[in-house]
Backbone as ProteinMPNN parsed JSONL, in Angstrom:
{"seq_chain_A": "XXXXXXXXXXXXXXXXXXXXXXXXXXXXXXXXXXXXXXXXXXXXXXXXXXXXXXXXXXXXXXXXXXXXXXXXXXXXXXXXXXXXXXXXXXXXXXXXXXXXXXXXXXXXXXXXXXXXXXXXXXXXXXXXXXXXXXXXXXXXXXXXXXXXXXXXXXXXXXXXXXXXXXXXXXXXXXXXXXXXXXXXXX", "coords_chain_A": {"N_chain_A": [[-5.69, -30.406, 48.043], [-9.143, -28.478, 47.961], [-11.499, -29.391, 49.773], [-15.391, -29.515, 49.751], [-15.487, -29.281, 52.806], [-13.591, -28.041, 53.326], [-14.146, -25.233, 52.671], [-15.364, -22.399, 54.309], [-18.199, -21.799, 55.771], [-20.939, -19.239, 55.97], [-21.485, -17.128, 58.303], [-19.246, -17.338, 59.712], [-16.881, -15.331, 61.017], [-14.125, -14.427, 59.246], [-15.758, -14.058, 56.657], [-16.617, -11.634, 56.669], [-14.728, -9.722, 57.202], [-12.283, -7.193, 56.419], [-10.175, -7.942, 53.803], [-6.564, -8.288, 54.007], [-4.085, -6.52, 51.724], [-2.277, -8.122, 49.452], [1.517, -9.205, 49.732], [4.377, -8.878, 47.765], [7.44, -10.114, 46.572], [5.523, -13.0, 45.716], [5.018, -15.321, 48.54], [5.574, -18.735, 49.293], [3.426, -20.208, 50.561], [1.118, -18.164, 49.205], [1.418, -18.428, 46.722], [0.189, -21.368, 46.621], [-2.072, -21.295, 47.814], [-3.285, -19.694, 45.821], [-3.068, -21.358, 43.361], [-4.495, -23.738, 44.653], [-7.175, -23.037, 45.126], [-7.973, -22.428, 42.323], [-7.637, -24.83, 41.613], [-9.699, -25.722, 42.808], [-11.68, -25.032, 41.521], [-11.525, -26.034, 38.886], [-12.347, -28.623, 39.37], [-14.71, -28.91, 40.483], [-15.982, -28.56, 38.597], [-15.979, -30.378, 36.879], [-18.202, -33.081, 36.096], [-17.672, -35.388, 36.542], [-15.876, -35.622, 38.553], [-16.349, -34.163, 40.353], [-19.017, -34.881, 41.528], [-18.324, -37.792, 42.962], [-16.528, -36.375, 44.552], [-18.31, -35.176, 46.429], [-18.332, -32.318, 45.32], [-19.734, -28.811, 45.201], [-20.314, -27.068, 42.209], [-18.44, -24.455, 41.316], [-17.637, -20.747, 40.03], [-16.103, -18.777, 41.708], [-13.828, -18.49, 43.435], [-12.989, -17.002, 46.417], [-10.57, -16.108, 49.213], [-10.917, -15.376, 51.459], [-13.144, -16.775, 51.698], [-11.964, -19.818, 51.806], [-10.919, -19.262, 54.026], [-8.415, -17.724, 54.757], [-7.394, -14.443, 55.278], [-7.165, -12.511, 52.524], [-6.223, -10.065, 49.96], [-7.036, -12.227, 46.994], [-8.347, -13.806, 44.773], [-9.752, -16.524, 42.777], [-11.396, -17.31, 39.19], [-12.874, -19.047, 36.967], [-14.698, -19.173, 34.412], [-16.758, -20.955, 32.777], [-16.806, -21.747, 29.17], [-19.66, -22.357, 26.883], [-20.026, -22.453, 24.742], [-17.203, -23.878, 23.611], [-15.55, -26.119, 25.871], [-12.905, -26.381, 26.216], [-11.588, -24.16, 26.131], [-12.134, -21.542, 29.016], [-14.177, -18.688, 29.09], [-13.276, -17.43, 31.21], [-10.323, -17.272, 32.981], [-8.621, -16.562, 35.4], [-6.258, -15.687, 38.263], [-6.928, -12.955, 40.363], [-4.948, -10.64, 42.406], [-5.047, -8.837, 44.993], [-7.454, -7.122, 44.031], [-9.002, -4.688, 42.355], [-11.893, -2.283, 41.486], [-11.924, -0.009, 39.036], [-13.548, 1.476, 37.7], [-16.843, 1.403, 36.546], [-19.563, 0.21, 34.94], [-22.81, 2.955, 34.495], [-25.032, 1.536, 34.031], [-26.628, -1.598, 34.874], [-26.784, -5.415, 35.763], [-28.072, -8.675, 36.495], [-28.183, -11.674, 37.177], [-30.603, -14.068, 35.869], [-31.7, -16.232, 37.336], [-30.576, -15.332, 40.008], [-28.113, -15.289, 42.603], [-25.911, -17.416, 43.779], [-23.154, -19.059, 46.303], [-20.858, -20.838, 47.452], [-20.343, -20.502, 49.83], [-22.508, -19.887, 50.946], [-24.732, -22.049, 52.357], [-27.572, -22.033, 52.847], [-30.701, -20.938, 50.382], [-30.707, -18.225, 49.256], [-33.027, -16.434, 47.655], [-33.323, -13.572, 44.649], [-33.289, -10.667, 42.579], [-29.393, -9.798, 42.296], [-28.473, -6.728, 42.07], [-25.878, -5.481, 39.525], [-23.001, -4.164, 38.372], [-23.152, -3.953, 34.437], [-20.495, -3.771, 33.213], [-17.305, -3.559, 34.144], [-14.4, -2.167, 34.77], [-11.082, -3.759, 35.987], [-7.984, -3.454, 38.134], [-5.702, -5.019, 38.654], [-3.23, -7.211, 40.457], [-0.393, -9.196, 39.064], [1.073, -12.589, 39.133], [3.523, -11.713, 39.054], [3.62, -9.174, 40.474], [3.226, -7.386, 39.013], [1.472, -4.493, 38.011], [-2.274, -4.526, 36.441], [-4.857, -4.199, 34.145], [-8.238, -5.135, 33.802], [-11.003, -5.812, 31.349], [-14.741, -6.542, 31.572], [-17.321, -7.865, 31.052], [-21.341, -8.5, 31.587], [-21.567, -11.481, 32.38], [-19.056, -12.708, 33.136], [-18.254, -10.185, 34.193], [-20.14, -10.04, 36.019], [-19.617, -12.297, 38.139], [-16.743, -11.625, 38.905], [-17.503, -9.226, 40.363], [-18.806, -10.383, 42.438], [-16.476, -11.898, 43.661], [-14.874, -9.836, 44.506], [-16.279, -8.828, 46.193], [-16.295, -10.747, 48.237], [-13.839, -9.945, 49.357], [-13.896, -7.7, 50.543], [-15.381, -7.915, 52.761], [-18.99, -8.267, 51.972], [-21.49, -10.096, 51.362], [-23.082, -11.653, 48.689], [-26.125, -11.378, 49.062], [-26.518, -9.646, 50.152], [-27.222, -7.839, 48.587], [-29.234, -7.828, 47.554], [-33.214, -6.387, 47.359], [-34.645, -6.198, 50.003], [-37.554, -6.334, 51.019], [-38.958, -6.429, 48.125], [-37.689, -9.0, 46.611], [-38.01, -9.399, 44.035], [-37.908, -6.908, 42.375], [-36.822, -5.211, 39.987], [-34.519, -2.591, 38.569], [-36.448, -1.864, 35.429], [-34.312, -1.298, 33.467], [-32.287, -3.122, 33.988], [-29.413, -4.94, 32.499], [-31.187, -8.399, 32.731], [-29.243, -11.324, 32.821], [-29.415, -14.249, 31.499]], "CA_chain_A": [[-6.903, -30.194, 47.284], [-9.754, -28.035, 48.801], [-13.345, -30.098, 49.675], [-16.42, -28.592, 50.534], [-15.482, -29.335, 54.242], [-12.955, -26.894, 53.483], [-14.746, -24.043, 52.408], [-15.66, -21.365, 54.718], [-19.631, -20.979, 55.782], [-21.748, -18.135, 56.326], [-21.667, -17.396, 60.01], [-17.768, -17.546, 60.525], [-16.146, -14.153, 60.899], [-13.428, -14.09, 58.203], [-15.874, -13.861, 55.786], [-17.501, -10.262, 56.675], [-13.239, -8.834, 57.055], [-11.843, -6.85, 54.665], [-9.168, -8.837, 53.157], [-5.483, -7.876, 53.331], [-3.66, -6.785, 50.948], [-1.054, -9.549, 49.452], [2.951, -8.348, 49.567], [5.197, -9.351, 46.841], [7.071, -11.453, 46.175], [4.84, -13.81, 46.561], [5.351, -16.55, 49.407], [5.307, -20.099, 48.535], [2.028, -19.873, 50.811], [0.217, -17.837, 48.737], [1.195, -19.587, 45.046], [-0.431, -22.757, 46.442], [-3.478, -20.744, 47.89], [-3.787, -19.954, 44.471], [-2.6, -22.667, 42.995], [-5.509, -24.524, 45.429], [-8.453, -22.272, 44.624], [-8.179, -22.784, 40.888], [-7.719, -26.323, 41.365], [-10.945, -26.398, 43.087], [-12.78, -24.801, 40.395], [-11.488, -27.036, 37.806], [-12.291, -30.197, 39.411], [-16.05, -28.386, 41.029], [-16.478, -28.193, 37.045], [-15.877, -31.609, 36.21], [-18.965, -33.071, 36.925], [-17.752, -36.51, 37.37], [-14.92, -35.807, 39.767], [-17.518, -33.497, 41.453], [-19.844, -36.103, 42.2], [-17.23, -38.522, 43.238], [-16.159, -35.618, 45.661], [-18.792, -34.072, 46.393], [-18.136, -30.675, 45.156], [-20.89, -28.163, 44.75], [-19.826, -26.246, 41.398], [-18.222, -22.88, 41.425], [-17.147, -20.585, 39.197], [-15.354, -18.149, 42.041], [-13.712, -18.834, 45.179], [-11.906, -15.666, 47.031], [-9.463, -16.549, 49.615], [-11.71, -15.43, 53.007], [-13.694, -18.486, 52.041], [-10.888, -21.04, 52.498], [-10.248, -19.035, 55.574], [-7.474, -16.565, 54.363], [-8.474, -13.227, 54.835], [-6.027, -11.436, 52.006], [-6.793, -9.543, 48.856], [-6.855, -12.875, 46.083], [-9.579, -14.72, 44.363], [-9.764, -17.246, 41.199], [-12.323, -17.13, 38.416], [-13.053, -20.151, 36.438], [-16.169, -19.1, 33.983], [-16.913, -21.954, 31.557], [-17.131, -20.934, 27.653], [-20.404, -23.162, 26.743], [-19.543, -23.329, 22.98], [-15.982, -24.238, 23.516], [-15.283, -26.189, 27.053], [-11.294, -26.413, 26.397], [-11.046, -22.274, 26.767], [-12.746, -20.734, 29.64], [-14.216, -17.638, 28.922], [-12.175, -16.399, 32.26], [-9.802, -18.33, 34.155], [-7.709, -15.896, 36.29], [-6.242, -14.923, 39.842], [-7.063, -11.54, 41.083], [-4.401, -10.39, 43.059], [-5.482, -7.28, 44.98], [-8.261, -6.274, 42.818], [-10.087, -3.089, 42.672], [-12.882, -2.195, 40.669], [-11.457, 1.559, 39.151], [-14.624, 2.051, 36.785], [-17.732, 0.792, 36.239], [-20.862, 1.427, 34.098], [-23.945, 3.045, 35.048], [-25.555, -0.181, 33.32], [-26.847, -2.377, 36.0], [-26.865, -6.404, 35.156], [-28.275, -9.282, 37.318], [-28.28, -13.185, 36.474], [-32.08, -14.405, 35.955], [-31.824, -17.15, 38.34], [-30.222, -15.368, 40.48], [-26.786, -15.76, 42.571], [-25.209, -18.333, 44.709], [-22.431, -18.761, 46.535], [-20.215, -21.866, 47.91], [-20.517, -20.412, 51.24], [-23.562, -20.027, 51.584], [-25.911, -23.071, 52.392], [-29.314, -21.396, 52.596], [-31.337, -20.476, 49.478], [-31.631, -16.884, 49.205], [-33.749, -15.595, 46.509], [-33.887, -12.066, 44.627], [-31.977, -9.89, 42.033], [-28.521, -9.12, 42.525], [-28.138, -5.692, 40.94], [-24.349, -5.505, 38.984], [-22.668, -3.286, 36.891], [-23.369, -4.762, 33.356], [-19.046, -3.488, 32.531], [-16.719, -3.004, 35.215], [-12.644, -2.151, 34.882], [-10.446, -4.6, 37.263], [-6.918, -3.138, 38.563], [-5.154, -5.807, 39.903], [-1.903, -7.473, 40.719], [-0.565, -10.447, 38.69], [1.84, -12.901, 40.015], [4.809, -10.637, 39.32], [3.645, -8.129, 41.22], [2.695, -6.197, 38.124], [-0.09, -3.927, 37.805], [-2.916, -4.955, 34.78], [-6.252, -3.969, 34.177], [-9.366, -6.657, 32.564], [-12.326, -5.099, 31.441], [-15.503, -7.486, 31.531], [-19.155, -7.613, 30.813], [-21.869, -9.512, 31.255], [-21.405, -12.718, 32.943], [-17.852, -12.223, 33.545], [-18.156, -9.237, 35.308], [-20.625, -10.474, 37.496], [-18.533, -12.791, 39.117], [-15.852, -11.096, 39.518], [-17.995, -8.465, 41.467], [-19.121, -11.409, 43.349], [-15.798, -12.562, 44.566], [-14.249, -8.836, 45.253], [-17.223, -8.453, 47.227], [-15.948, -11.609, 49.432], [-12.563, -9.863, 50.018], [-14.445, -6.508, 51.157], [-16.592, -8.743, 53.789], [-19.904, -8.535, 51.662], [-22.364, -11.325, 50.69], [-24.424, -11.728, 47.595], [-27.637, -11.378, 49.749], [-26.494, -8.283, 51.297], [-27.331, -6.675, 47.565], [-31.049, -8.145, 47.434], [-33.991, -5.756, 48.042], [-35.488, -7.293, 51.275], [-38.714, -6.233, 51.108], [-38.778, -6.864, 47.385], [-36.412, -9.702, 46.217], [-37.534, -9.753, 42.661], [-38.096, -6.011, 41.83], [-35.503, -4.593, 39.729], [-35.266, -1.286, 37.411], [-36.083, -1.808, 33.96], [-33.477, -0.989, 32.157], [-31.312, -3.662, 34.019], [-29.605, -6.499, 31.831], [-31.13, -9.654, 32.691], [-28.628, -12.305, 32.179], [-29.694, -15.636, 31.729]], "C_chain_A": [[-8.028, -29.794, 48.24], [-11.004, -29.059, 48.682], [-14.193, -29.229, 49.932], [-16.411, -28.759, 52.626], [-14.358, -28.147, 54.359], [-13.173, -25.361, 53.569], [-15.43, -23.309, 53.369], [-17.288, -21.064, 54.888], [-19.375, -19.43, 56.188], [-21.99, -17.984, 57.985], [-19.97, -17.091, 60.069], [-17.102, -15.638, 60.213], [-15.389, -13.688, 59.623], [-14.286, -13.776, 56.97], [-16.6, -11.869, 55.757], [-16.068, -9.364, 57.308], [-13.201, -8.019, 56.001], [-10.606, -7.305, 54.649], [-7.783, -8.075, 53.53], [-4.985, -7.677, 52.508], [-2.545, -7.511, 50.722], [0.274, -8.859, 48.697], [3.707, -9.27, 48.228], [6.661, -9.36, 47.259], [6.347, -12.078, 46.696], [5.453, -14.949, 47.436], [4.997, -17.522, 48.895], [3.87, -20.645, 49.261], [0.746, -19.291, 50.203], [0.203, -18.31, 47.316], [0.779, -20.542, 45.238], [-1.904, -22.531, 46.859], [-3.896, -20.202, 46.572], [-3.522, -20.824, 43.506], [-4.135, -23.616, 43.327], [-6.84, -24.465, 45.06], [-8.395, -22.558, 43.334], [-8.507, -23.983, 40.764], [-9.243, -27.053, 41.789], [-12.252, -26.256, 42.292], [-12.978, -25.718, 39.235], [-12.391, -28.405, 37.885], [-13.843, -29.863, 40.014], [-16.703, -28.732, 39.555], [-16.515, -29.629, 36.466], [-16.719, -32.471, 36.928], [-18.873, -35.073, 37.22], [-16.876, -36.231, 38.761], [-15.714, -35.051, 40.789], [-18.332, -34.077, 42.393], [-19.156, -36.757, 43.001], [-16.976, -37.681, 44.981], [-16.858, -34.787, 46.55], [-18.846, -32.593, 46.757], [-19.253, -29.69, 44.74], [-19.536, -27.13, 43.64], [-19.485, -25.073, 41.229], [-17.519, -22.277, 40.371], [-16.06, -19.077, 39.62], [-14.509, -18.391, 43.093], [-12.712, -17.609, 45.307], [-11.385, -16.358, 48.212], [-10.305, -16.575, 51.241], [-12.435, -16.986, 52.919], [-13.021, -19.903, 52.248], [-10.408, -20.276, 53.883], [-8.733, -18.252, 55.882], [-8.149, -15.406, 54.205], [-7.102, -12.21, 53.843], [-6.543, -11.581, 50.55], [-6.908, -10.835, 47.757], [-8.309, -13.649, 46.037], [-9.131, -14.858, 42.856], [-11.165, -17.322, 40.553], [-11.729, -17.8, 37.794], [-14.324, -19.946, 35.688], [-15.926, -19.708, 32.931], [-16.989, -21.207, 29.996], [-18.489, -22.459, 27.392], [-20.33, -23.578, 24.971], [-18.387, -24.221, 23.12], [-15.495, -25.136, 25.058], [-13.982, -26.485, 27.447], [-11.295, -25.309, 26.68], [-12.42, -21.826, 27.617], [-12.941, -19.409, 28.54], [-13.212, -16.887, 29.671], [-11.365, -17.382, 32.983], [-8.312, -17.292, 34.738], [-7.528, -16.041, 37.835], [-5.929, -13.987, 39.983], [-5.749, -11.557, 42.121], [-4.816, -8.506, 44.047], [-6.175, -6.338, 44.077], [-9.164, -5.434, 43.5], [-10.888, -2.832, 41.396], [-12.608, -0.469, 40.618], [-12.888, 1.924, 38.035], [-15.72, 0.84, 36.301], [-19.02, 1.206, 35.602], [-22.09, 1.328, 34.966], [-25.229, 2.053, 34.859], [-25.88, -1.336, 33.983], [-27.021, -4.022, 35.267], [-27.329, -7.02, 36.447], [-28.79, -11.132, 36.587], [-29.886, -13.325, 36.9], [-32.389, -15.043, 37.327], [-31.256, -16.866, 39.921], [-28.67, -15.567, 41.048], [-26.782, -16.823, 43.538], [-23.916, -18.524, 45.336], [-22.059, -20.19, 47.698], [-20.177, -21.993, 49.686], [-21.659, -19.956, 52.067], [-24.977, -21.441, 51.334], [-27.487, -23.213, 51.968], [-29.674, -21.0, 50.496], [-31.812, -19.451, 49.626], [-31.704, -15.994, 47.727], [-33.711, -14.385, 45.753], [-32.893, -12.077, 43.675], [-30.925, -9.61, 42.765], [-27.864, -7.869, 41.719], [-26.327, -5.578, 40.929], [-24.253, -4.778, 38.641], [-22.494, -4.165, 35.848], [-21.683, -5.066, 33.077], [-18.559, -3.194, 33.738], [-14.926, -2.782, 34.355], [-12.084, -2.599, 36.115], [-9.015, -3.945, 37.163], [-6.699, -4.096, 38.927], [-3.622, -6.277, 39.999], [-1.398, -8.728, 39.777], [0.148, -11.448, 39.472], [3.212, -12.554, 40.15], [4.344, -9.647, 39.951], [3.256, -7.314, 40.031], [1.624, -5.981, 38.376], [-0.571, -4.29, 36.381], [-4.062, -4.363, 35.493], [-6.847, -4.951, 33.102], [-10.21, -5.494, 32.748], [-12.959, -6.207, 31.269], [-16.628, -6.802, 31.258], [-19.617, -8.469, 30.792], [-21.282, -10.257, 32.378], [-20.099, -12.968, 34.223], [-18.113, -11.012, 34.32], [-18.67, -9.323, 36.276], [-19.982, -11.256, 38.431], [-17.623, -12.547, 39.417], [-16.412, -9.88, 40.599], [-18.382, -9.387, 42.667], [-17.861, -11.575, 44.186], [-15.097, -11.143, 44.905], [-14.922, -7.957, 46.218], [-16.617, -9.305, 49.03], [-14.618, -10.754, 50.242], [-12.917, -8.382, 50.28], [-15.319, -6.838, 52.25], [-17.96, -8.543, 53.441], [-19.969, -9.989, 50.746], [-23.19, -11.083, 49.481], [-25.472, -11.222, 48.113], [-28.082, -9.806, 49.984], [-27.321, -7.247, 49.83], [-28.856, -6.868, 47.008], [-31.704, -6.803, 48.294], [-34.419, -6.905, 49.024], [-36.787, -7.232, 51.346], [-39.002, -6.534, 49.687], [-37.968, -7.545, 46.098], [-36.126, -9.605, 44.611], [-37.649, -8.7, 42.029], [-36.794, -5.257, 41.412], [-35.517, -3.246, 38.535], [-35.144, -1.853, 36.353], [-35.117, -1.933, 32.912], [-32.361, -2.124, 32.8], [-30.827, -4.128, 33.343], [-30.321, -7.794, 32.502], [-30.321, -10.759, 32.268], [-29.165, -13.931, 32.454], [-28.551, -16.664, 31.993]], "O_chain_A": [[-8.133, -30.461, 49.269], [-11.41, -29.461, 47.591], [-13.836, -28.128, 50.351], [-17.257, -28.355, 53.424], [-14.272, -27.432, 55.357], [-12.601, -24.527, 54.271], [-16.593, -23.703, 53.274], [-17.739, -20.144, 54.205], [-18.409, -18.74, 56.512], [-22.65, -18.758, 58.679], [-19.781, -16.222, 60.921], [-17.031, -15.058, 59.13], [-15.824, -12.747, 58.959], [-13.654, -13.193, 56.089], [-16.918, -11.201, 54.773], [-16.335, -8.316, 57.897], [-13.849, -8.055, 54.954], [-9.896, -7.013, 55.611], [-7.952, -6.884, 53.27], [-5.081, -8.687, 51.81], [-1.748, -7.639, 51.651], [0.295, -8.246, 47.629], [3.307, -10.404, 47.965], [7.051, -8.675, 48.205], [6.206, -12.05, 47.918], [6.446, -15.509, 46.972], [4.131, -17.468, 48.022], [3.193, -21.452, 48.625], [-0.39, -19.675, 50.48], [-0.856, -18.569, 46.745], [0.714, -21.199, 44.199], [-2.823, -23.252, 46.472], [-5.091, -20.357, 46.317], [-4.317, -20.63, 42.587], [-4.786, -24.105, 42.404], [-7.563, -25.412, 44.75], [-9.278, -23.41, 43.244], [-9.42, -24.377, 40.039], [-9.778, -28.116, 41.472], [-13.317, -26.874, 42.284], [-14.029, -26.1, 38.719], [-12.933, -29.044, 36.983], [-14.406, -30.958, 40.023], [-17.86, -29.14, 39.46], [-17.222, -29.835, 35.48], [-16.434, -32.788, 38.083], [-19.66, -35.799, 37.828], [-17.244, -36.622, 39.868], [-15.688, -35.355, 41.982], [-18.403, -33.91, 43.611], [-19.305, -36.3, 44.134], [-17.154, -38.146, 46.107], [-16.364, -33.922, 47.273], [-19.16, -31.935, 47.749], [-19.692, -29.978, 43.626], [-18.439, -26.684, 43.977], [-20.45, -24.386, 40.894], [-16.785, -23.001, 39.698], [-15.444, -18.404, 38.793], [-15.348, -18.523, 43.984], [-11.841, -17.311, 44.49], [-11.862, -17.492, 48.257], [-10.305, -17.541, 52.004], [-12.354, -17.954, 53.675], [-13.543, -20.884, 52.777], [-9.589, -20.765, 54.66], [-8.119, -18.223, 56.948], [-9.086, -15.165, 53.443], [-6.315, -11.424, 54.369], [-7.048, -12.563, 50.005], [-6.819, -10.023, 46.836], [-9.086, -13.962, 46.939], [-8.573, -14.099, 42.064], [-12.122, -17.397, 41.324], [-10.506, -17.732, 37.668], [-15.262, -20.533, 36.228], [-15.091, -19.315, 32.116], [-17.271, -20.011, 29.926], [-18.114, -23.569, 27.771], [-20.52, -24.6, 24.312], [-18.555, -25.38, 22.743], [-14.687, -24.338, 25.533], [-13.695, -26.79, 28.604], [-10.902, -25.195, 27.841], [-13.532, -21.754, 27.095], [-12.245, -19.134, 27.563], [-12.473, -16.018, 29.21], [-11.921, -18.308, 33.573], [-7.155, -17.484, 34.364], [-8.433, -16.431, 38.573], [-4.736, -13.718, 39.839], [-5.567, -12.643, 42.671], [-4.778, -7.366, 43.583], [-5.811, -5.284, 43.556], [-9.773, -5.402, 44.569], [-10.446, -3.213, 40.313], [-12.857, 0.296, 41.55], [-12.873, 3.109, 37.7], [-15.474, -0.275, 35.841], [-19.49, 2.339, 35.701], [-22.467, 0.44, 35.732], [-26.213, 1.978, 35.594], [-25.249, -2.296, 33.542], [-27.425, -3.952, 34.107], [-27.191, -6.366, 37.48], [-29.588, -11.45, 35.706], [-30.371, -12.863, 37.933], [-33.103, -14.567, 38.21], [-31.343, -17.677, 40.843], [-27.86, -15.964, 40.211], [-27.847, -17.052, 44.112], [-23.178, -17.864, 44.605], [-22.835, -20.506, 48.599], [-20.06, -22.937, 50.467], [-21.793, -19.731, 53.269], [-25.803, -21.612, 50.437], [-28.204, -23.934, 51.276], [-28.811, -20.876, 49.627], [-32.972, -19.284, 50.004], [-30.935, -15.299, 47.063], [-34.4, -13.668, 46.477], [-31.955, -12.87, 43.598], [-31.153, -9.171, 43.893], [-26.942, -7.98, 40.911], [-25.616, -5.583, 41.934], [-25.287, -4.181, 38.341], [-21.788, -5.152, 36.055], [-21.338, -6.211, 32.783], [-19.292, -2.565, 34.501], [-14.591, -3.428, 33.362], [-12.394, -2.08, 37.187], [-8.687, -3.817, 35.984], [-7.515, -4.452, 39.776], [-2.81, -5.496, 39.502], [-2.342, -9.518, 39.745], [-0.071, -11.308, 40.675], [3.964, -12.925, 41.052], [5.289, -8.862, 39.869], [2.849, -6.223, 40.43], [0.789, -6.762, 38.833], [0.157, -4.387, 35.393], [-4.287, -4.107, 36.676], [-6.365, -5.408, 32.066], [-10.285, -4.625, 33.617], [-12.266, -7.136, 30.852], [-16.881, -5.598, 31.224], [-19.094, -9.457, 30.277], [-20.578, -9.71, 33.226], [-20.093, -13.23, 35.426], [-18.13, -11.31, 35.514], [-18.212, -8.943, 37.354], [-19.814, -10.811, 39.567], [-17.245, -13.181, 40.402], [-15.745, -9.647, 41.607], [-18.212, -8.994, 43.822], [-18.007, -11.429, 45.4], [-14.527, -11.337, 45.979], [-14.565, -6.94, 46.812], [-16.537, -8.899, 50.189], [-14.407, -10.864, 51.45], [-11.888, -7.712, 50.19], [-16.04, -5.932, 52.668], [-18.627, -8.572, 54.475], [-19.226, -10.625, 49.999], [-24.003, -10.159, 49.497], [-25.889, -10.319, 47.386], [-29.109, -9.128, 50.011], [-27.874, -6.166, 50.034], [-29.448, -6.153, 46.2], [-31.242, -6.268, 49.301], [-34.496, -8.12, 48.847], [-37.299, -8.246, 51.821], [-39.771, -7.47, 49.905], [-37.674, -7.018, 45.024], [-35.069, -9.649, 43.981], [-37.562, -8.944, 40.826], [-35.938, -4.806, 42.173], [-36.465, -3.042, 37.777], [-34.079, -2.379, 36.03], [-35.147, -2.508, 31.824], [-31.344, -2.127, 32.107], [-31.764, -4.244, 32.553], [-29.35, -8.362, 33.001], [-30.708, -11.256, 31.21], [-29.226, -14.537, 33.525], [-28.82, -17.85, 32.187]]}, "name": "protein", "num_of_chains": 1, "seq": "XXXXXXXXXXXXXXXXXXXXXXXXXXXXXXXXXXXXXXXXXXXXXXXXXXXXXXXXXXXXXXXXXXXXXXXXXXXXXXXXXXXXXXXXXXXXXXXXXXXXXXXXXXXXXXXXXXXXXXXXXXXXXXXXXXXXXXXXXXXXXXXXXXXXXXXXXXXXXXXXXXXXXXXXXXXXXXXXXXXXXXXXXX"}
């Protein structure tokens, strides 16, 4: 089971790699690295065992941040009507982003990110819709389409396995200026 002593800061190399891609069949190494990562979302989400452990809450983890640098990341996005069905609960296997809309999105509050400590401020401009290619755990090819919420985090964590940060996508000189027509997601 991963802790936050496990998780991967800001500062350590692996996270600014670009990921490998992951061979098939899979190794019994990489079904428990995903296997692991999910498990840490679940239990990040459960806010007693969280406490208990203290887990800061996530709703992505990609694989550089446990310190694997190879194409995989899990998504865990809560459904707030329903909290038995995620909205998303997958693992990316070698995902690629083959289309995305000209439709820019960015969470109100901002993003965050398990590996990073600091508090850094600003829009993160998104694509509102993206199309995901990826691998499953047969080795098949699939495509997800998302929007909204969902898509943002998954741009988030196929950012990790390209060696970008959240931050990196903030204006620097102005954190909170964003075009118009973005979505705002709350």
């Amino acid at each position: 089971m991963y802790l936050m002593k496990d998780i991967v800061r800001d500062g350590d190399p692996v996270l600014r790699k670009v990921s490998k891609e992951v061979t098939f069949p899979l190794s019994d190494k990489d079904k428990k690295l995903a296997d692991d990562m999910m498990e840490y979302l679940i239990n990040s989400q459960d806010e007693k065992f969280a406490e208990k452990h203290q887990l800061r809450a996530g709703v992505g983890l990609a694989a550089p941040q446990v310190g694997v640098s190879e194409m995989m990341a899990s998504v865990l996005v809560p459904n707030d009507d329903d909290p038995d069905k995620p909205l998303l609960k997958i693992t990316l296997i070698n995902p690629v982003i083959i289309r995305n809309s000209v439709q820019n999105a960015a969470l109100s509050e901002g993003e965050g990110c398990l590996s990073v400590d600091k508090d850094v401020t600003g829009f993160v401009p998104r694509s509102d819709r993206i199309t995901i290619k990826y691998d499953d755990f047969d080795g098949n090819s699939q495509t997800l389409r998302l929007r909204d919420y969902p898509a943002i985090v998954c741009q988030h964590e196929i950012d990790h396995l390209n060696g970008h940060l959240y931050y990196d996508k903030i204006n620097k000189e102005k954190p909170f200026d964003i075009d118009p027509s973005t979505v705002v997601i709350s």
